[in-house]
TIRO-2110 file (N, C-alpha, C; in Angstrom, 1 decimal):
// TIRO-2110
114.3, -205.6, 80.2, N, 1, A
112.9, -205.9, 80.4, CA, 1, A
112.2, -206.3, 79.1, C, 1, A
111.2, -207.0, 79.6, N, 2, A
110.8, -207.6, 77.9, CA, 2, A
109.1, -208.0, 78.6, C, 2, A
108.8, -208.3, 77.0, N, 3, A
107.0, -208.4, 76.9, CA, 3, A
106.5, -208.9, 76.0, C, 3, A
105.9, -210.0, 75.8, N, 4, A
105.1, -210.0, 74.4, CA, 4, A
103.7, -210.2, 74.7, C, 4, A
103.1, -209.2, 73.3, N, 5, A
101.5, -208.6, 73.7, CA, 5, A
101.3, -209.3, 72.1, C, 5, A
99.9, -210.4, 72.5, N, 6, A
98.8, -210.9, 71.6, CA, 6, A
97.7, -210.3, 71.3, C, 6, A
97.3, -210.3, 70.5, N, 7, A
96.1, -210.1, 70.3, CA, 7, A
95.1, -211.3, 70.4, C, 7, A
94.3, -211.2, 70.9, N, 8, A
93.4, -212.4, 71.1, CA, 8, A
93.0, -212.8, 70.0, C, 8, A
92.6, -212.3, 69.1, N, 9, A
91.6, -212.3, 67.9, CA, 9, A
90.4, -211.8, 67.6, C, 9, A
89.6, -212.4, 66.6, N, 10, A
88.2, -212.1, 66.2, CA, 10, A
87.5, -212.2, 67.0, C, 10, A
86.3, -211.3, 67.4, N, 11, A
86.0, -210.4, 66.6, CA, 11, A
86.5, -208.8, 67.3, C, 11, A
87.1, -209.2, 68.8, N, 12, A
87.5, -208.0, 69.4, CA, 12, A
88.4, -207.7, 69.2, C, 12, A
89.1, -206.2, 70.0, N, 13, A
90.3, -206.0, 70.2, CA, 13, A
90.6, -205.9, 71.4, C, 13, A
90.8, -207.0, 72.3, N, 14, A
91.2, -207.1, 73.0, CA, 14, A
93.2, -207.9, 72.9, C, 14, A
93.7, -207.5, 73.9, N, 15, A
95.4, -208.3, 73.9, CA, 15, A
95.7, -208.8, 75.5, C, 15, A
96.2, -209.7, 75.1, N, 16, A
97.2, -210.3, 76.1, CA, 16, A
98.5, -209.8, 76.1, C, 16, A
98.7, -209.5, 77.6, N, 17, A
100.1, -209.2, 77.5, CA, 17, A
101.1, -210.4, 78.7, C, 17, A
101.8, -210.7, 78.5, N, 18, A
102.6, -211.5, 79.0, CA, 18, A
104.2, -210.8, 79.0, C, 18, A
104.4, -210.2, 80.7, N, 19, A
105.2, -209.5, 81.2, CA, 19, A
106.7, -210.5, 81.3, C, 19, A
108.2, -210.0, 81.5, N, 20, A
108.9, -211.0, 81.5, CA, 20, A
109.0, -211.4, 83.0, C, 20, A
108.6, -211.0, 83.8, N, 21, A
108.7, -211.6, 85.1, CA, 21, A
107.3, -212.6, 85.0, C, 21, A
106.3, -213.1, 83.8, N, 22, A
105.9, -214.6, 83.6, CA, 22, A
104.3, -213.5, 84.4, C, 22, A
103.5, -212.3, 84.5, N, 23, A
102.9, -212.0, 84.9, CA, 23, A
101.7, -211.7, 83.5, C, 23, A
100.7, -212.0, 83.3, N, 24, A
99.2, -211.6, 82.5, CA, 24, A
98.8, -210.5, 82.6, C, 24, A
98.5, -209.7, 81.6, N, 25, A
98.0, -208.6, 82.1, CA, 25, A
96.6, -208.7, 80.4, C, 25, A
95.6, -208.5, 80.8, N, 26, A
94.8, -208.2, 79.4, CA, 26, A
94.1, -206.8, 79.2, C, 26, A
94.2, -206.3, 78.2, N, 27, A
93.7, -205.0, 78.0, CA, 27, A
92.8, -205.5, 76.5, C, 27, A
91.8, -203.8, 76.4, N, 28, A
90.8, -204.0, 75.9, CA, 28, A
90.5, -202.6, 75.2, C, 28, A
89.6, -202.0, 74.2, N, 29, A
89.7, -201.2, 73.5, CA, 29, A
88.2, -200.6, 74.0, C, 29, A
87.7, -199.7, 74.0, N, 30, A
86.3, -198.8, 73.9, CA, 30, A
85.5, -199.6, 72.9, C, 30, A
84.2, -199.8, 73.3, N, 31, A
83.4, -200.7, 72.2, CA, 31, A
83.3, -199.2, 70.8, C, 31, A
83.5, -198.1, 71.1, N, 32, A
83.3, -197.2, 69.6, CA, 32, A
84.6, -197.7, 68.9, C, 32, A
85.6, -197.9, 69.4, N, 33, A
86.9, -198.8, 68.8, CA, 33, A
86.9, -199.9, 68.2, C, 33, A
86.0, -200.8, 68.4, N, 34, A
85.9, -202.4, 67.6, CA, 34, A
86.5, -203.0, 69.0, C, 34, A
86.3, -202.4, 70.4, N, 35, A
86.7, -203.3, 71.3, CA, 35, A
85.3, -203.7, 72.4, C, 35, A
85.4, -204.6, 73.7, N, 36, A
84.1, -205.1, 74.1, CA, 36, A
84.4, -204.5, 75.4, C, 36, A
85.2, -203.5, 75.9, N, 37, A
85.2, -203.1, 77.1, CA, 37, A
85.5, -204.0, 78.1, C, 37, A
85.9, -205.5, 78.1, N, 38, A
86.2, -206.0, 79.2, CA, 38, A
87.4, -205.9, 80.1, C, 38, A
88.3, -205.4, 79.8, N, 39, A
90.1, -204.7, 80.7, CA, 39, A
90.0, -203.1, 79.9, C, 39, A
91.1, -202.6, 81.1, N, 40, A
91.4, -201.1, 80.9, CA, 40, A
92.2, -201.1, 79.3, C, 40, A
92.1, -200.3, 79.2, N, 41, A
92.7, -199.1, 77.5, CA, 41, A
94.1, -199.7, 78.4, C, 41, A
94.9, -199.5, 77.1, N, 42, A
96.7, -199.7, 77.7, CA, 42, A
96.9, -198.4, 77.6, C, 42, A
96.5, -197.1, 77.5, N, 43, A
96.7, -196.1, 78.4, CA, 43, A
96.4, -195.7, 79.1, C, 43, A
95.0, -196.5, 80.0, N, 44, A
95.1, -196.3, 81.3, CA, 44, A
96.0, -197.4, 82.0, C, 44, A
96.7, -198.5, 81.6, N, 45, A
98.2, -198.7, 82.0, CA, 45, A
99.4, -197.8, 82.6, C, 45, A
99.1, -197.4, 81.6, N, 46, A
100.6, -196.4, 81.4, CA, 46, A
100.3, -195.5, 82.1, C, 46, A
99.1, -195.0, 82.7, N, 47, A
99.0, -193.6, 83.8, CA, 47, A
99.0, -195.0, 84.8, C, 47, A
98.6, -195.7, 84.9, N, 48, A
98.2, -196.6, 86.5, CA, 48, A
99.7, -197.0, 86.5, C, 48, A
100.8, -197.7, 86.0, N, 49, A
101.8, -198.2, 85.9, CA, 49, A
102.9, -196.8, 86.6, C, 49, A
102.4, -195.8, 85.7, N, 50, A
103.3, -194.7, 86.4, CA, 50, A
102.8, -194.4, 88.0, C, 50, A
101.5, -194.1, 88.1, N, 51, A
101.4, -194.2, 89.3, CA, 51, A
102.2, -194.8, 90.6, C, 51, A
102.2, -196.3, 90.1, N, 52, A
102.3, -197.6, 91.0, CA, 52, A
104.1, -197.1, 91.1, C, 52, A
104.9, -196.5, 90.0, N, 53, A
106.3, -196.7, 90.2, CA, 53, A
106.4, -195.3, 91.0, C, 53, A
105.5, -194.0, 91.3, N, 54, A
106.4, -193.4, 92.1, CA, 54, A
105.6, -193.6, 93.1, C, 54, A
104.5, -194.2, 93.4, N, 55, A
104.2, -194.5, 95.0, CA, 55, A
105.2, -195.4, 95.4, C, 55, A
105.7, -196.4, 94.5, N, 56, A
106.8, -197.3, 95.2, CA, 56, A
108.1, -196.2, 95.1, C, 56, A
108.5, -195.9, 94.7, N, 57, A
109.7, -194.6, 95.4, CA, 57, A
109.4, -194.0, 96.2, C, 57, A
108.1, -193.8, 96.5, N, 58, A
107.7, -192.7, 98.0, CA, 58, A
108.0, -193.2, 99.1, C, 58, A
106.7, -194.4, 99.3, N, 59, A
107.2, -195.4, 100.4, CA, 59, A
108.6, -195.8, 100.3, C, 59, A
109.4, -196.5, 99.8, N, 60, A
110.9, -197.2, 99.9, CA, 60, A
111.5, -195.1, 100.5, C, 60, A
111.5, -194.4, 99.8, N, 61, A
112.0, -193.5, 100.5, CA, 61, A
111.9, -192.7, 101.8, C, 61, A
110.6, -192.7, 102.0, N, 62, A
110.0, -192.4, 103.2, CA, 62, A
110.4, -193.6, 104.5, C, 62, A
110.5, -195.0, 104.2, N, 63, A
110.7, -196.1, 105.1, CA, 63, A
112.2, -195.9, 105.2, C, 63, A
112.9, -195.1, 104.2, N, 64, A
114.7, -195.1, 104.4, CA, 64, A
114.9, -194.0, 105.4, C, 64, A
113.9, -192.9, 105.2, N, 65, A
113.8, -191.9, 106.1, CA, 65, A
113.7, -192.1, 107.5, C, 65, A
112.8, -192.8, 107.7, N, 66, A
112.7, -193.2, 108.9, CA, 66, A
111.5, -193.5, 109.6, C, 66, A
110.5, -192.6, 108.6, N, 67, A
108.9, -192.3, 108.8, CA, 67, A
108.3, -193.5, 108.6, C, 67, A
107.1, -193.4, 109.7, N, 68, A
106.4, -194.4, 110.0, CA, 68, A
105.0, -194.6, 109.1, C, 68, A
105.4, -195.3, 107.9, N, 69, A
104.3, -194.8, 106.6, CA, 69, A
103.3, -196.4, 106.8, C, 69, A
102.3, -196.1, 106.4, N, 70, A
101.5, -197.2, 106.6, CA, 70, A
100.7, -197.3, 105.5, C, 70, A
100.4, -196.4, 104.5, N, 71, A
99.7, -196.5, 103.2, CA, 71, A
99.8, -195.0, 102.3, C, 71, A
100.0, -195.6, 101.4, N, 72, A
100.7, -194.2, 100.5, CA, 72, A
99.3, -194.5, 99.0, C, 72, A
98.5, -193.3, 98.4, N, 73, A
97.8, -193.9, 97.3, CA, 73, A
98.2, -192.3, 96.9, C, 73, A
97.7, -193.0, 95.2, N, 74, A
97.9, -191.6, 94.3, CA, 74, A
97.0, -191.7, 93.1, C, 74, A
96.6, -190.8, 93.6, N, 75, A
94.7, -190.2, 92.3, CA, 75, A
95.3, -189.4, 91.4, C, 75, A
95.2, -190.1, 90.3, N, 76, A
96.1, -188.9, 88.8, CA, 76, A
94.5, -188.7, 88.1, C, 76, A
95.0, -187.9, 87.4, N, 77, A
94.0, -187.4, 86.3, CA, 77, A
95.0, -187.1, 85.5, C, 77, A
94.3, -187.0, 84.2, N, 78, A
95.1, -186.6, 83.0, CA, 78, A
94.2, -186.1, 81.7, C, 78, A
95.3, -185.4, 80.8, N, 79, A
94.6, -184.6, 80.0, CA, 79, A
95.4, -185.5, 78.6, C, 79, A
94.8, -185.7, 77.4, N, 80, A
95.3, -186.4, 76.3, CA, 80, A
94.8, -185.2, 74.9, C, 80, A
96.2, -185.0, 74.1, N, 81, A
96.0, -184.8, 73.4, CA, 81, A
94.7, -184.8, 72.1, C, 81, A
94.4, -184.3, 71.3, N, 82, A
93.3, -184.4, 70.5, CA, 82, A
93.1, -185.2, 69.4, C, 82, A
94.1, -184.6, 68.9, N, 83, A
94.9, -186.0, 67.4, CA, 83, A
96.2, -186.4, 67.7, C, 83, A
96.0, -187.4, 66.6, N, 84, A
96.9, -188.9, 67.3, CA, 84, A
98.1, -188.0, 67.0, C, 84, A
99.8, -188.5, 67.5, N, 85, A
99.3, -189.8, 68.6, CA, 85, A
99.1, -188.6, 69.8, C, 85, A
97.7, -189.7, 70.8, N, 86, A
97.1, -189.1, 71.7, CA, 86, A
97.7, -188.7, 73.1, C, 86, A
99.0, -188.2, 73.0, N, 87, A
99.9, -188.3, 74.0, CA, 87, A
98.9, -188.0, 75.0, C, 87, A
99.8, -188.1, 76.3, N, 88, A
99.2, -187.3, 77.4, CA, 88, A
100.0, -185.6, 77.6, C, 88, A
99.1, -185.0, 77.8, N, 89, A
99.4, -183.5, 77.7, CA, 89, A
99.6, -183.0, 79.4, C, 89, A
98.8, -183.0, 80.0, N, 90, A
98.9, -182.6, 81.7, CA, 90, A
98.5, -184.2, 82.5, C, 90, A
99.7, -184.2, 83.5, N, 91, A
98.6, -185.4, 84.6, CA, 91, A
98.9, -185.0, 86.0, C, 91, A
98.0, -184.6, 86.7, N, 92, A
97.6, -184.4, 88.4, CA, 92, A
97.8, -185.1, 89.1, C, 92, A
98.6, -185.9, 89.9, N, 93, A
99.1, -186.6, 91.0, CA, 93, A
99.0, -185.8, 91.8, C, 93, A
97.8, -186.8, 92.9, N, 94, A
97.6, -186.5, 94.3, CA, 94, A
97.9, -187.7, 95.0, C, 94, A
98.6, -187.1, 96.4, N, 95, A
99.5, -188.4, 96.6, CA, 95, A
98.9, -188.5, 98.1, C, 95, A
98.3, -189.4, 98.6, N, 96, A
97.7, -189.2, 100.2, CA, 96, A
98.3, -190.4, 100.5, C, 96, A
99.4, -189.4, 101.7, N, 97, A
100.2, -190.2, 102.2, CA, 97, A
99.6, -190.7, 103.6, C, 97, A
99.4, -191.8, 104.5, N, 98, A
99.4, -192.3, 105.7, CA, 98, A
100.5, -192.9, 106.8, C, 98, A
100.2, -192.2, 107.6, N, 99, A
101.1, -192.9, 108.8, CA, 99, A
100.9, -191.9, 109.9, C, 99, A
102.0, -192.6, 110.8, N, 100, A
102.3, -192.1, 112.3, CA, 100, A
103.2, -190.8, 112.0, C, 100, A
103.0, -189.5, 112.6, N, 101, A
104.0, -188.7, 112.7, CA, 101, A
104.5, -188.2, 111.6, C, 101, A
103.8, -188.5, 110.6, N, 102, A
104.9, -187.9, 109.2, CA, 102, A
105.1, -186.8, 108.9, C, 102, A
106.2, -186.2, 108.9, N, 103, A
107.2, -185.3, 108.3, CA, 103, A
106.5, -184.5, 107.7, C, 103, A
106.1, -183.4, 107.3, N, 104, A
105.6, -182.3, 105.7, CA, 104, A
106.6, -182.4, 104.8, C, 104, A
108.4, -182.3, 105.6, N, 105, A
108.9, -182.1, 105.0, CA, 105, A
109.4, -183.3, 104.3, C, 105, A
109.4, -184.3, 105.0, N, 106, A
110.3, -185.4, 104.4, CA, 106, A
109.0, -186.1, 103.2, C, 106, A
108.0, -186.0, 103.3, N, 107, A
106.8, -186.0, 102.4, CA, 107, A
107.1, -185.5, 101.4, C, 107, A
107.6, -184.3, 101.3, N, 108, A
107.1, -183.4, 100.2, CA, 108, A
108.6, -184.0, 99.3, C, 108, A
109.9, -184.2, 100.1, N, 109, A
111.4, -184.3, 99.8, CA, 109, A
111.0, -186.0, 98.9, C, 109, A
110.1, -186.3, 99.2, N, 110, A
110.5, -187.6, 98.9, CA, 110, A
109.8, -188.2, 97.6, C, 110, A
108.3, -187.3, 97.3, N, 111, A
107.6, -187.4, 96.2, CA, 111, A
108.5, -186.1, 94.8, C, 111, A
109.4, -185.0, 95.8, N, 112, A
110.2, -184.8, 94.5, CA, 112, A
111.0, -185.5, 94.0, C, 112, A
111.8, -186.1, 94.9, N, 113, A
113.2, -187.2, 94.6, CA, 113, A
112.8, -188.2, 93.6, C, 113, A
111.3, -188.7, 94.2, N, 114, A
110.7, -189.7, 93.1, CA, 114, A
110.6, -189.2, 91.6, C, 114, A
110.0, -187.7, 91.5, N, 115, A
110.0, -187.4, 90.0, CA, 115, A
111.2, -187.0, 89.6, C, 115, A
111.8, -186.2, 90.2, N, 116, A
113.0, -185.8, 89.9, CA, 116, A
114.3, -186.5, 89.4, C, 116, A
114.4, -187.9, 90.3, N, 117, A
115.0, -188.7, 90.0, CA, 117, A
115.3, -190.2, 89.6, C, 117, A
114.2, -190.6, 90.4, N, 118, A
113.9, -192.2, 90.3, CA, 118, A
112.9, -192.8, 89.4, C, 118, A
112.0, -192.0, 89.4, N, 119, A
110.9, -192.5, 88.6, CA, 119, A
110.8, -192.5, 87.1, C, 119, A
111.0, -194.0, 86.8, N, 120, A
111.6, -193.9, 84.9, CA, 120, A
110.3, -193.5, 84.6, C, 120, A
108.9, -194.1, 84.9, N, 121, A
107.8, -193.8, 83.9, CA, 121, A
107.1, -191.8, 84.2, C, 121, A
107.3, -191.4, 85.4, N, 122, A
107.0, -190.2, 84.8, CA, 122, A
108.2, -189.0, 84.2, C, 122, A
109.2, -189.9, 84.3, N, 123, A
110.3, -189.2, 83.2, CA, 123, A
110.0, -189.2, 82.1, C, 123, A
109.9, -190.4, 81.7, N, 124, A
109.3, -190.4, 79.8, CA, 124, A
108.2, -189.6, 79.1, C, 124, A
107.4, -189.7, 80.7, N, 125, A
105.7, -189.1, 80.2, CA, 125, A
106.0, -187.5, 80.7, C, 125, A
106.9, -187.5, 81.5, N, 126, A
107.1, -185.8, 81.5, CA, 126, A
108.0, -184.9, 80.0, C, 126, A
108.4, -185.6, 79.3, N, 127, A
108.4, -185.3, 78.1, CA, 127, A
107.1, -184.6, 77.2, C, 127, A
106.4, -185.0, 77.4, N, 128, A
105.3, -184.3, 76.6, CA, 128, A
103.9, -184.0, 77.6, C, 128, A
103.9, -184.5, 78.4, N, 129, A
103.0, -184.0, 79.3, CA, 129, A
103.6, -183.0, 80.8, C, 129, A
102.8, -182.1, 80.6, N, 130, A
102.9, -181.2, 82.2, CA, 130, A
102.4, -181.9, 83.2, C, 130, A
103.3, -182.5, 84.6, N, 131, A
103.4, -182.9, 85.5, CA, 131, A
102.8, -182.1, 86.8, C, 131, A
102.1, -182.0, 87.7, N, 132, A
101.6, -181.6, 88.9, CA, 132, A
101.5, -182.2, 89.7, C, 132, A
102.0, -181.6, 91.1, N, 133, A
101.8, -183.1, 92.4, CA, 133, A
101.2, -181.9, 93.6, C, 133, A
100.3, -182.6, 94.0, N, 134, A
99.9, -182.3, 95.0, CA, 134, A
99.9, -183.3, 96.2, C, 134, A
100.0, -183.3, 97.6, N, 135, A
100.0, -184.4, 98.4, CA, 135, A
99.4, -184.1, 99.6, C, 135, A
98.7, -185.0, 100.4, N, 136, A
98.2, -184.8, 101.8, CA, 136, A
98.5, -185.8, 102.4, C, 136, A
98.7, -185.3, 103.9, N, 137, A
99.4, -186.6, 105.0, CA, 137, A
97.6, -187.1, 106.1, C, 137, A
97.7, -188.6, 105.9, N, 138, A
96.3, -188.4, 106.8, CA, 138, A
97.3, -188.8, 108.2, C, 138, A
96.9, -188.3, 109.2, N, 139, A
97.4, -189.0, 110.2, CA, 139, A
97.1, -190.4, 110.8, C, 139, A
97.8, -191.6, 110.9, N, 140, A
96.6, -192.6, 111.2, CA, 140, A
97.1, -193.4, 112.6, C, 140, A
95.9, -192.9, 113.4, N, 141, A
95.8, -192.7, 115.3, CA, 141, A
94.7, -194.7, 115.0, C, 141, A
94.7, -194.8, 114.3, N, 142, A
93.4, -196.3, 114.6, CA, 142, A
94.8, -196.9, 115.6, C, 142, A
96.0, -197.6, 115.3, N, 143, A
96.4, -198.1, 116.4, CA, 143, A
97.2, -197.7, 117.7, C, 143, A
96.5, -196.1, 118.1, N, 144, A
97.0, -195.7, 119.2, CA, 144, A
95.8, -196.3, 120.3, C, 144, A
95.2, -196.4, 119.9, N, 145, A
93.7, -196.6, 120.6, CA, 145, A
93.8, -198.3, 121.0, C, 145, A
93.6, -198.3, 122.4, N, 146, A
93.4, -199.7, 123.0, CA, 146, A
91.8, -199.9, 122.6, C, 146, A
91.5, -201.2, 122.8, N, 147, A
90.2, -201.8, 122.9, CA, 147, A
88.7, -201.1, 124.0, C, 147, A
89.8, -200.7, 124.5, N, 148, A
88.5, -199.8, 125.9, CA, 148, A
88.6, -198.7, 125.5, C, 148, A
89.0, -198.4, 124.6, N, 149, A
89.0, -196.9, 123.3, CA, 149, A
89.9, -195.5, 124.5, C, 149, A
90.9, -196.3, 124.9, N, 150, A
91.7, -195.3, 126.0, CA, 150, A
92.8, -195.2, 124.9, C, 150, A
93.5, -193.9, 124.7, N, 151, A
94.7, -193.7, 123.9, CA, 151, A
96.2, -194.4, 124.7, C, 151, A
96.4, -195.1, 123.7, N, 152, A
97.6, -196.1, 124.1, CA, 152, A
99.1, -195.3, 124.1, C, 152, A
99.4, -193.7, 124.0, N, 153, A
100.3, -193.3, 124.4, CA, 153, A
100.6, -192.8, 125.6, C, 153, A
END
């Protein structure tokens, strides 16, 4: 995997980053930083990036499962060290899972598998930060319902 990250220049601190799969990403610093606030901090990256990699292990695991998933999101919070470097210390993963019929169990089996085994970025960050997952299943009935609002099972 590869990356090269510019800096734009004067007078901000803003960077370009240029992903090796040919993708832009630009980040930006707190204006108390000498930056102008226009893109996220690159560590709110690194929590949104972790995010994105175990919701994609949930779904892929859950669709191997068998379960009928329809939308998977995950609300982190996190706690950052005080003096540099500013690790992350705790981050809260809530994981609101969607679909037809889903499982508690195969839910719950499949957001551990992701930390426990698949998931490179909260392996690294579970190094210095305390990890918590909490999760909820919404049920989603919108396409059981015909147009004459009669349940279609």
């Amino acid at each position: 995997m590869e990356a090269m990250v510019s800096w734009t220049g004067l007078p901000g601190m803003s960077f370009l980053a240029q992903t090796g799969s040919g993708h832009l990403v630009c980040m930006d610093g707190a204006v108390d930083g000498g930056g102008q606030n226009l893109a996220p901090r690159p560590m709110e990256l690194v929590l949104a990036g972790t995010g994105a990699c175990t919701a994609y292990d949930v779904v892929l695991i859950l669709r191997k499962s068998g379960q009928d998933i329809r939308n998977c999101q995950v609300k982190m919070s996190s706690d950052r060290a005080e003096e540099a470097p500013k690790v992350f210390t705790k981050i809260n993963f809530h994981f609101i899972v969607t679909g037809r019929k889903l499982k508690p169990n195969l839910v719950d089996r499949a957001i551990k598998l992701s930390h426990e085994k698949y998931c490179s970025a909260s392996a690294m960050l579970g190094k210095t930060a305390e990890l918590v997952f909490t999760w909820e299943i919404v049920d989603d009935v919108a396409d059981l319902i015909n147009p004459e609002g009669q349940s279609a099972d």
